[in-house]
N, C-alpha and C positions, 0 to 999 in steps of 0.2 A: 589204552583205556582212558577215556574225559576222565574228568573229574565230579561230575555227577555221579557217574557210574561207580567209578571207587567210591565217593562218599556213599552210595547206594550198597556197596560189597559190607564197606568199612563197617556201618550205623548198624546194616543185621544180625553181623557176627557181634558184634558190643553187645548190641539187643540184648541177642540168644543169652551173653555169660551175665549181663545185667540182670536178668530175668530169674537163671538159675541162682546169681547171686542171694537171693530172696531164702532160699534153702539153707544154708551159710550163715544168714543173719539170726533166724530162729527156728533151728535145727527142730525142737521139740513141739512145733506147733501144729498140732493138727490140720487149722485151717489154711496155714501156707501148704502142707504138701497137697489136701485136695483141689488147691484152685491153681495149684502151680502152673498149668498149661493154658488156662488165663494170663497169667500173670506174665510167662514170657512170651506169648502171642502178643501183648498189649507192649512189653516192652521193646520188641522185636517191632515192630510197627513205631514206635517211638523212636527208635536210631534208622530206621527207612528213612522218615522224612526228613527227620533232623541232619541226615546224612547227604541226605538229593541236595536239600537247601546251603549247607556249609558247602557241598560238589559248585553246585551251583553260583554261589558268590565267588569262588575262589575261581572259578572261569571269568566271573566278569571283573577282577580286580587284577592287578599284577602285584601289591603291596602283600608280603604275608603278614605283616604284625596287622594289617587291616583286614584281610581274610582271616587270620586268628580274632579279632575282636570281633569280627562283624561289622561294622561302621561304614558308613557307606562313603562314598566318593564326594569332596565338598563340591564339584558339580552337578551333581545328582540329589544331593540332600536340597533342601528345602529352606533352609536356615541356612545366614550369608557364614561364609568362614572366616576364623578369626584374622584372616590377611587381607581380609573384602573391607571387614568393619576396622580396621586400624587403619586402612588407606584411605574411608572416608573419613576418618577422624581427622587425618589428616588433612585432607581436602578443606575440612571443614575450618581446620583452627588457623590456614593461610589468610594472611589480609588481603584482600581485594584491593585489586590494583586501577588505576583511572580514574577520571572524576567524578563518577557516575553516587560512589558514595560521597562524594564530598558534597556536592551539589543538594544531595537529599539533604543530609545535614545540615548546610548550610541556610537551607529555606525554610526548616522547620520552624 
């Protein structure tokens, strides 16, 4: 079985007890038992796709603490990663070497 597909098995069944849960939380209320079948169709729908999508990252990642956050891959993200930006800092704070500064300075 992928793992979309589990996350698709997993998310319905969660739904379904999420849903009923509703019942549980305020046993004596009229308006949760008449709209119950609302309530866990909307939930049940709510762990479908939450479920495809967690299926789905966790195929495209090999990391679990990364498929458990969610957080996408720092080649993929769009923002440099924190090893990108310390190795230009680096880059940056080396003195240049040659005469090429010296020269500038010199003629100023």
């Amino acid at each position: 079985m992928s793992k979309p597909m589990l996350g698709l098995v997993l998310g319905g069944v969660l739904g379904v007890f999420d849903g009923l849960s509703a019942l549980v939380s305020a046993p004596n209320d009229p308006a949760i038992k008449a709209g119950i079948v609302g309530i866990v169709i909307g939930s049940t729908v709510k762990g479908l796709i939450t479920g495809v999508l967690i299926g789905w990252f966790a195929k495209r990642t090999q990391s679990l603490g990364t498929a458990i956050v969610l957080r996408p891959r720092a080649s993929a993200s769009r923002s440099p990663s924190a090893s990108a930006l310390a190795a230009e800092a680096r880059r940056d704070s080396r003195p240049t070497t040659g005469r090429s500064c010296c020269r500038a300075a010199s003629s100023a």
